[in-house]
N, C-alpha and C positions, 0 to 999 in steps of 0.2 A: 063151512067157511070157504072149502075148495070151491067149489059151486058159487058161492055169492062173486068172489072173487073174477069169476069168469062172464059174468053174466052182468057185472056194471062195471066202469071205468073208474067209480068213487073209493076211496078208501074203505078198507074192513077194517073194525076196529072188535076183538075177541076179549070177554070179561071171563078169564075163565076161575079165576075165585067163583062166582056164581054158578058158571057153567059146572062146577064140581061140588061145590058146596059143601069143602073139604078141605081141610089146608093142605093134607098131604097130597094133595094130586094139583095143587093151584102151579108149582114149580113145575111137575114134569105136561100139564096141558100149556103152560108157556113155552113150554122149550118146542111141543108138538105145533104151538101155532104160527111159532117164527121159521119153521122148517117147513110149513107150508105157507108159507109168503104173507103172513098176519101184515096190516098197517100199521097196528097198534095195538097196543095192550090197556086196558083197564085194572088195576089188580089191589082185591082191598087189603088195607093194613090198619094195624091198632098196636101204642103201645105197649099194649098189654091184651092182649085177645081176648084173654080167659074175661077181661073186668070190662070186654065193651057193649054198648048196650042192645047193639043187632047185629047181627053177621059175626060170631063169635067164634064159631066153628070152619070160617073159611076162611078171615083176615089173618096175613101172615105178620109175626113179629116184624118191628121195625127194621131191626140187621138183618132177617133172610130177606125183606125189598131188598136194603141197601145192596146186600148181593146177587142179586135175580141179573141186572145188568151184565155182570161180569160171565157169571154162567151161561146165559143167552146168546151170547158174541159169538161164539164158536158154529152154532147155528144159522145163524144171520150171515157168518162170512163164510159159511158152505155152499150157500147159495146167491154171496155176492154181494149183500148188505151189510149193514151197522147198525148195532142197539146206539141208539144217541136219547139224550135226557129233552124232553120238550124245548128247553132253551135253544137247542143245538138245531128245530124245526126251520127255521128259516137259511140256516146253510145247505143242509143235505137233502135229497128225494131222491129214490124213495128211502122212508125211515119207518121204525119201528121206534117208539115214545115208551116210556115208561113213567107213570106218575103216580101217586098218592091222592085219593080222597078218604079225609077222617074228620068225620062231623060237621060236613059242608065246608072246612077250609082246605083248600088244594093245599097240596107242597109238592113242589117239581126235585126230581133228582140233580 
């Protein structure tokens, strides 16, 4: 991500539910990607993990998204940024997004 970052001018955008393929490691590879200047996060969730139909083993409950936001900030304003909810995309740059894909309908923070 270091490397991509440097080598185009385009946003990086890090999925790291995927990149871990774990739940318990999707929170602390978020926290590592906004500390290294991530644009954006991808990060799956389900309301219920255990009962969804792929990616069961990475997507975090609904309440640890809703609080990924609040954990992340402290990172983001280490290095001068803000976690802001995709709404908030056309005020601030640079930004770090957070959002919800679960069974092709988005839901924004």
């Amino acid at each position: 991500m270091i490397v991509a970052k440097r080598l185009t001018d385009l946003p990086v955008v890090v999925d790291p539910s995927h990149a871990a393929g774990r739940r318990d490691l999707v929170i602390p590879l978020s926290k590592a990607s906004v500390a290294a200047e991530a644009d954006g996060l991808i990060v799956e969730s389900h309301h219920e993990p255990q009962e969804a139909l792929c990616d069961a083993e990475q997507a975090l409950p609904a309440g640890a998204l809703m609080g990924l936001r609040e954990s992340l900030q402290p990172f983001a304003a280490a290095i001068g940024r803000e976690v802001i909810s995709p709404r908030g995309l056309a005020k601030l740059s640079p930004v770090i997004s957070v959002g919800v894909d679960q069974r092709a309908q988005r839901t924004e923070l």
